[in-house]
C-alpha positions in Angstrom: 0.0 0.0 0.0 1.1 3.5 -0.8 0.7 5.0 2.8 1.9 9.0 2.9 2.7 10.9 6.0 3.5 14.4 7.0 7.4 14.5 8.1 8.8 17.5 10.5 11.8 16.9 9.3 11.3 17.7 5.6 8.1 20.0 6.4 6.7 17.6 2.9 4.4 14.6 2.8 6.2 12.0 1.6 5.5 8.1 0.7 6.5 6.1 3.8 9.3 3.2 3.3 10.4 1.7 6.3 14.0 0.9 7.3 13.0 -2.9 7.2 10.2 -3.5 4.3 8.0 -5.9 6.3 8.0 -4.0 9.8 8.3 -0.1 11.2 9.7 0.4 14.8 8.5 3.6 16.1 8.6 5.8 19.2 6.3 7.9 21.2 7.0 10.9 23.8 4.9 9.6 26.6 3.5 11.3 29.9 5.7 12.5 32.8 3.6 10.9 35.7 3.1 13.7 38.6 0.0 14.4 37.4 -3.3 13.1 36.3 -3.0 13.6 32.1 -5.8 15.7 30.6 -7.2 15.0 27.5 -5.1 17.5 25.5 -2.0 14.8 26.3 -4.1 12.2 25.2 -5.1 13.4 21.5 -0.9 12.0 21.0 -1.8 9.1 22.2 -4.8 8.5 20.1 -3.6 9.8 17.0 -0.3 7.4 18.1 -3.2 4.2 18.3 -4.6 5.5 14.9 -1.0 5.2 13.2 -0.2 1.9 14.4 -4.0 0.5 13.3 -3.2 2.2 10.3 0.5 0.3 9.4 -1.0 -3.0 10.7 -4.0 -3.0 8.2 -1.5 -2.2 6.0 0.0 -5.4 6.8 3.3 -4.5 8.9 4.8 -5.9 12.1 4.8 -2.8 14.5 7.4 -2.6 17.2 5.9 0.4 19.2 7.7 2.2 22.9 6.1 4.7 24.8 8.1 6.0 27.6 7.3 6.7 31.4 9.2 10.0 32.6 9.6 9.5 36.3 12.8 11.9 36.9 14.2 14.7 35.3 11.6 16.8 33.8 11.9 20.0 35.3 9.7 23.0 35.1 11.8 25.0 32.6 13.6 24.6 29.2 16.5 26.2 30.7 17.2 23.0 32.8 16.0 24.7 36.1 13.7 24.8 38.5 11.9 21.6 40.3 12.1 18.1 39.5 8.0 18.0 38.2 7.8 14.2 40.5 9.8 15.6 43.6 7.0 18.6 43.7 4.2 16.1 42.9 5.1 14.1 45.9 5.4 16.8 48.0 1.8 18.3 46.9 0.7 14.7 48.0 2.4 14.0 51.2 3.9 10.9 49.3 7.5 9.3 47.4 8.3 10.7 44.1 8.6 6.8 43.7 4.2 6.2 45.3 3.6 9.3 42.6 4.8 7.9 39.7 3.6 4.7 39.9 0.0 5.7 40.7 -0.2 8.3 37.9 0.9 5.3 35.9 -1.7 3.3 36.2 -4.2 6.2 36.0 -2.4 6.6 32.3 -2.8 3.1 31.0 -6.6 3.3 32.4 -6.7 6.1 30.3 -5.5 4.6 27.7 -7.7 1.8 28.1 -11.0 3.5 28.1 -9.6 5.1 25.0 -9.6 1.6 23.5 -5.7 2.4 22.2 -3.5 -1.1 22.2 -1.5 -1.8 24.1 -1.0 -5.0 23.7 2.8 -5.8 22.8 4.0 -1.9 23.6 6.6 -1.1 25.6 6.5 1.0 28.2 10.0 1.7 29.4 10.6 4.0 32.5 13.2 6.2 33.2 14.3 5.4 36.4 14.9 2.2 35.2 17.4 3.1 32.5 19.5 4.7 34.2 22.9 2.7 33.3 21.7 3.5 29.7 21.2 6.8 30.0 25.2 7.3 32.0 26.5 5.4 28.6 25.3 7.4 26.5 26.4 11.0 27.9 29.9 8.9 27.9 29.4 8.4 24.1 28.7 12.2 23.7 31.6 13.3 26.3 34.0 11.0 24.0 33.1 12.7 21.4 33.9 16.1 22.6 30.6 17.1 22.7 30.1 18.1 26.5 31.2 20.3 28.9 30.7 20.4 32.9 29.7 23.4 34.8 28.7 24.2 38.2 25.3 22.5 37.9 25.4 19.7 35.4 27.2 17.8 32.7 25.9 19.8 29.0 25.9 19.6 25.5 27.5 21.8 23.4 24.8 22.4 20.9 27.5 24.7 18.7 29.6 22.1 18.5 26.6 20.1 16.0 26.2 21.8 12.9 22.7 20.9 11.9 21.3 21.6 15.8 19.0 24.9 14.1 17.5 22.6 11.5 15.1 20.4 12.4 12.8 23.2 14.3 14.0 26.0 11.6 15.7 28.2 14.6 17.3 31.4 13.8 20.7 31.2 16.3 22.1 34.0 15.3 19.2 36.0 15.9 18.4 34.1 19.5 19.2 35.9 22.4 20.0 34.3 25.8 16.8 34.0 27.9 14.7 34.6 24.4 13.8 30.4 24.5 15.2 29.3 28.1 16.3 31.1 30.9 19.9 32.7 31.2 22.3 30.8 32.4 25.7 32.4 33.0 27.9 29.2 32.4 26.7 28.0 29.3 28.5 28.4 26.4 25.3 28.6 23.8 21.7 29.8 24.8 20.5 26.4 23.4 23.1 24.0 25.3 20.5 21.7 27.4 21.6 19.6 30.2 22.5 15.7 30.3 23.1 15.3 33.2 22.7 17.4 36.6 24.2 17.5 39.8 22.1 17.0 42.8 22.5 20.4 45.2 25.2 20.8 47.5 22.8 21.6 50.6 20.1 18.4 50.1 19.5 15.5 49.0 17.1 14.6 46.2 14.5 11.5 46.8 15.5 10.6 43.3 19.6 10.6 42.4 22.3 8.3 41.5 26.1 8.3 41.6 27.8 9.0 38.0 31.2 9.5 36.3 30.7 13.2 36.8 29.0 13.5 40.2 25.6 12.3 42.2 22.4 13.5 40.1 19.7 12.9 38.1 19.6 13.0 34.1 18.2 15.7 31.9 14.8 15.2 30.7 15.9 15.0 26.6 18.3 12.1 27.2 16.3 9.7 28.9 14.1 9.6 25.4 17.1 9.0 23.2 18.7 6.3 25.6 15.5 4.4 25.7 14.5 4.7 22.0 17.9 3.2 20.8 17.6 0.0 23.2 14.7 -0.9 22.2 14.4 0.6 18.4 18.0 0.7 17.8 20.3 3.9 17.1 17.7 4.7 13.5 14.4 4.2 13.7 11.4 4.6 11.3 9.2 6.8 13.6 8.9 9.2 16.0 5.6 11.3 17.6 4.8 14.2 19.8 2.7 16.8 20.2 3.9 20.3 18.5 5.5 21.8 21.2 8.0 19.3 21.3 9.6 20.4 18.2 12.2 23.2 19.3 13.3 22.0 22.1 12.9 18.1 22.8 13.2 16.5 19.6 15.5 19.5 18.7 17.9 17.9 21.5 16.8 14.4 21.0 18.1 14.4 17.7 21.3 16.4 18.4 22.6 13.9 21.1 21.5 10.5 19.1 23.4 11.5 16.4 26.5 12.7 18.0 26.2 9.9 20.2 25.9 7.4 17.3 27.5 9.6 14.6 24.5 8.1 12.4 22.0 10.5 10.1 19.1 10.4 10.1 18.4 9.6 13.7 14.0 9.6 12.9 12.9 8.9 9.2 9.8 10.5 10.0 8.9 12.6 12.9 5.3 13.0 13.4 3.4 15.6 15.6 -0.2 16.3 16.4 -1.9 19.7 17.4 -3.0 21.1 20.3 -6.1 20.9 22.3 -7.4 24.6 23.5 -10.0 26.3 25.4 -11.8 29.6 24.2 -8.7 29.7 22.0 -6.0 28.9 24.6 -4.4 25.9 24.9 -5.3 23.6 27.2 -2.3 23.0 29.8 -2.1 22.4 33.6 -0.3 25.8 33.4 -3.1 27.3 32.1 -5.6 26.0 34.4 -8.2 24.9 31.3 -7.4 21.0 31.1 -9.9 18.7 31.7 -9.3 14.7 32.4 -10.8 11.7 31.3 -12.5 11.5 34.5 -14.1 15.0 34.1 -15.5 13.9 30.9 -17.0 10.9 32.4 -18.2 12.9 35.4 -20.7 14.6 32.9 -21.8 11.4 31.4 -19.7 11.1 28.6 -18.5 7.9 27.2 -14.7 8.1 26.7 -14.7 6.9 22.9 -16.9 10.4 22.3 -13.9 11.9 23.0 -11.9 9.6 21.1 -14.8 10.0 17.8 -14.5 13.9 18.2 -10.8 13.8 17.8 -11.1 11.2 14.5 -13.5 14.6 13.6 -10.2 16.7 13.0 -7.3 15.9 10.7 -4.0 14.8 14.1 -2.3 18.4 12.9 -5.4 20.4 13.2 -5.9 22.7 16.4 -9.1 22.0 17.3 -11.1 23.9 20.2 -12.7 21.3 22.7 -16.1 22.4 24.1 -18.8 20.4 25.8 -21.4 21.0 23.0 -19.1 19.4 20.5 -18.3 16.6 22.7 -22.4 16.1 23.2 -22.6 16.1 19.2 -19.6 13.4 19.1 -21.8 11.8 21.3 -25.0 11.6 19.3 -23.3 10.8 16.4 -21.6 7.6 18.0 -24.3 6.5 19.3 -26.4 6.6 15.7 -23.2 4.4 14.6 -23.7 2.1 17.3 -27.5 1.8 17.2 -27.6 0.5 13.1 -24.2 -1.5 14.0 -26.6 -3.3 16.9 -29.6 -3.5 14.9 -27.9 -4.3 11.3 -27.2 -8.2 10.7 -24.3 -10.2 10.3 -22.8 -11.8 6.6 -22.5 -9.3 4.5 -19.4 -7.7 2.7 -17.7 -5.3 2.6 -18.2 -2.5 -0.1 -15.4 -2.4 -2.5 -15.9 1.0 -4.0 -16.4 2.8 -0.2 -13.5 0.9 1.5 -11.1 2.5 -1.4 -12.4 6.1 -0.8 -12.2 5.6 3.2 -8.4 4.0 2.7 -7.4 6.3 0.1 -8.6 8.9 3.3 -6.5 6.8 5.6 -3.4 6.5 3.9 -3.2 10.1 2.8 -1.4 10.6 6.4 -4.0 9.8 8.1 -6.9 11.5 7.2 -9.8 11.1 9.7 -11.9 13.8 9.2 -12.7 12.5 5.5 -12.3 8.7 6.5 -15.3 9.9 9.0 -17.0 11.5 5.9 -16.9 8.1 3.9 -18.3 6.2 7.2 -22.0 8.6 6.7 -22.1 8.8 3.0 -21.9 4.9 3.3 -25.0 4.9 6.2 -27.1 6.8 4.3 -27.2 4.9 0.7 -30.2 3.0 -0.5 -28.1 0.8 -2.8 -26.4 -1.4 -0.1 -28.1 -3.7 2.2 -27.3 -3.4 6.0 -25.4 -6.3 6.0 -22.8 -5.0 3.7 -23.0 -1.7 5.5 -22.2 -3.6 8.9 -19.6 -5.7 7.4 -17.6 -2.6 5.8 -17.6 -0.4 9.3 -16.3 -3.2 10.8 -13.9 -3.1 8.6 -13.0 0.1 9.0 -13.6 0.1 12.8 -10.2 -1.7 13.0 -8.3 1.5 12.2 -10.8 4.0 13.9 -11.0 2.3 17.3 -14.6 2.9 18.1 -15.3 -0.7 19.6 -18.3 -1.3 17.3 -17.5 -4.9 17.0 -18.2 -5.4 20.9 -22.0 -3.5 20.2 -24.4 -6.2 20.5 -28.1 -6.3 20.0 -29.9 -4.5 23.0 -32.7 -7.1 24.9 -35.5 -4.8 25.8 -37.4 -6.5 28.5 -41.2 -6.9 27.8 -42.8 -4.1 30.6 -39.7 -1.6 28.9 -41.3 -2.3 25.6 -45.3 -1.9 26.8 -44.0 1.4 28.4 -42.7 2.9 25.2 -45.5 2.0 23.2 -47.8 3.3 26.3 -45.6 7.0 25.4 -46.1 6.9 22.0 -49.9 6.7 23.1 -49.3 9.7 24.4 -47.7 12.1 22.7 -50.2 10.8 20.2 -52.9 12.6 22.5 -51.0 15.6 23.4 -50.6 14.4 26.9 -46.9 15.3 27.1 -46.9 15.1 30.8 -47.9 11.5 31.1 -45.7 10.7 28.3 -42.6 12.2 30.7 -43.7 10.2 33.3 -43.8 7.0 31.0 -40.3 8.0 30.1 -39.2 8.4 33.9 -40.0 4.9 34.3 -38.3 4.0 31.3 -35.7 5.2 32.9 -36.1 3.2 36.1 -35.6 0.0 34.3 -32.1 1.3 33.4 -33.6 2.1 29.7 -33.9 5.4 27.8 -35.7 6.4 25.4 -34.7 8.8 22.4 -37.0 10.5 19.7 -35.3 10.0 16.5 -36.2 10.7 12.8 -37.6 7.3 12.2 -38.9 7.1 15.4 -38.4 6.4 19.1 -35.2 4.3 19.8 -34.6 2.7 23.3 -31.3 2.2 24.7 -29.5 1.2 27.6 -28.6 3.7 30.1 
């Protein structure tokens, strides 16, 4: 299949060969877990599930990491400030080591109700890759591309050519304090920390003894010294939401290469859009995020969030409000009524699974794919057991879960009830007809007025 992606790198889309013609290794910037992730964090992850649905029904063997940051992420690009699981565990009264491993699991439920795979993904942690991360700053340092000041162990980003490419940076125009903070030692404004040095007057919950000194590693290295162990020192791709790109994967790149002396380090490098709220973006900074949880809070199912992102194309900034989540809603549940009520042994519709791939394939297209979905619903010329078999079909790269919808049993008194209503409104006697619908309702039933009539569903 002729699959096309958009590639950072090259700022093009450009027909994707992988490194080895049968499979595609690829990497994804996971969560640093001090905090619960809002649902901004997760569009990477679900446009991350959508790409690998998308290679495997294109018949390749996917090798896919996501990492767990547990130490080093600090609250600034200019390598200061706290240690984001040290604060977390003191906002909780508990161990950097209880935070990260209950924020973990709060991820992977996440993930779950998302219905993203995750079955055969790695998820390496930081902490845990620590001897890794030690050899790797000794690969750089051999290679002349550190220095040591006062606070850490650095890279000298001058030192690497091609460092302003990748993100399109204007060094000579970039003054100190400009992207990061200043920092009086440095050599560059863009150097970034590999390793640093745990403070002279206390001792870190999190720190380890090293050639240079006890510390901690920088946030960028721990990426680059898990992706190579388990992907290898090139790799076919690499995601992340936007903001990554000038700093990050800037640095990621830099220190895999001069660490490997091997170009490129990424074939592709992939990154989705943000998430914002009245036209901010939604960040714990800010104060707009919402979780998972809040979304089920208000009686959402989770895969409405998941069908409103498929609504967007993964590099489109979309603005998330409740009233488009509630239309995501109504628009999956449609899907999953005719899935319920449609039978069994049809096939699927040659001529609509082309237009719906050719959607896929064109780096990743869901927005249109979605469009092919409803112009296939709403034609007369094929029978509802082609029309089941073909979003089936399709369901395996969109993730929705209609597979698992099964036909609803309505019990007998549900049934009598409804068609009591209908009674009803057929009188004008709207009252007793809300009152037939509060019972409904009691039986753990509900009942919606539709086009073609009432449909009951499952609470």
């Amino acid at each position: 299949m002729n699959i096309k992606f958009y590639n950072t790198r090259s700022r093009a889309t450009e027909t994707f060969s992988p490194i080895n013609p049968d499979a595609v290794r690829m990497y994804h910037c996971g969560p640093t877990v001090y905090d619960y992730a809002h649902i901004g964090n997760l569009r990477s992850y679900v446009f991350a599930d959508v790409l690998r649905r998308t290679l495997e029904c294109a018949g390749l063997r996917v090798t896919q990491v996501i990492n767990i940051t547990d130490v080093g992420h600090l609250t600034s690009d200019a390598d200061e400030g706290e240690d984001k699981l040290e604060a977390g565990a003191r906002r909780e009264h508990k161990s950097a080591r209880e935070i990260a491993l209950f924020y973990t699991h709060a991820f992977l439920q996440d993930l779950a109700h998302l219905r993203i795979k995750t079955d055969g993904t790695i998820f390496p942690k930081a902490t845990d890759h620590i001897p890794e991360q030690i050899a790797l700053i000794q690969a750089l340092e051999k290679n002349g591309f550190t220095y040591i000041t006062s606070d850490g162990v650095y890279f000298d980003t001058a030192r690497f050519p091609a460092y302003a490419e990748f993100a399109r940076l204007d060094l000579s125009g970039m003054r100190e304090g400009a992207r990061i903070e200043k920092n009086l030692e440095k050599r560059n404004p863009t150097d970034f920390a590999l390793w640093k040095f745990s403070p002279k007057d206390g001792k870190r919950e999190q720190e380890w003894d090293s050639p240079w000194g006890v510390g901690f590693p920088g946030w960028h290295i721990e990426c680059s010294a898990m992706s190579m162990k388990y992907l290898g020192e090139q790799f076919d791709i690499h995601t992340g939401g936007i903001d990554h790109i000038p700093v990050h994967h800037t640095n990621e790149i830099a220190q895999s290469e001069c660490a490997a002396g091997k170009h490129p380090f990424v074939s592709v490098w992939m990154h989705n859009a943000f998430i914002t709220v009245d036209g901010k973006r939604m960040a714990k900074s800010e104060g707009n995020f919402f979780t998972l949880s809040d979304i089920v809070a208000r009686g959402f199912d989770p895969l409405a969030y998941r069908y409103w992102l498929l609504t967007a194309h993964y590099r489109t900034q979309v603005n998330f409000t409740w009233d488009a989540l509630s239309g995501a809603q109504a628009a999956l549940d449609r899907l999953r009524d005719m899935v319920s009520e449609w039978p069994l042994g049809g096939a699927v519709c040659n001529s609509c699974d082309e237009k719906f791939r050719a959607a896929i394939l064109d780096d990743m297209n869901t927005a249109e794919a979605l469009s092919v979905v409803w112009k296939l619903v709403s034609r007369d010329d094929k029978s509802s057991a082609d029309k089941k078999a073909t979003l089936l079909s399709w369901d395996r790269i969109l993730g929705l879960g209609l597979a698992d919808i099964k036909p609803i049993e309505i019990p007998l008194r549900v049934r009598e009830l409804a068609e009591e209503r209908a009674k009803s409104r057929e009188a004008n006697d709207f009252a007793r007809a809300d009152e037939i619908r509060a019972k409904i309702e009691s039986f753990g039933f509900e009942i919606r007025d539709t086009e073609t009539g009432p449909k009951i569903t499952k609470k």
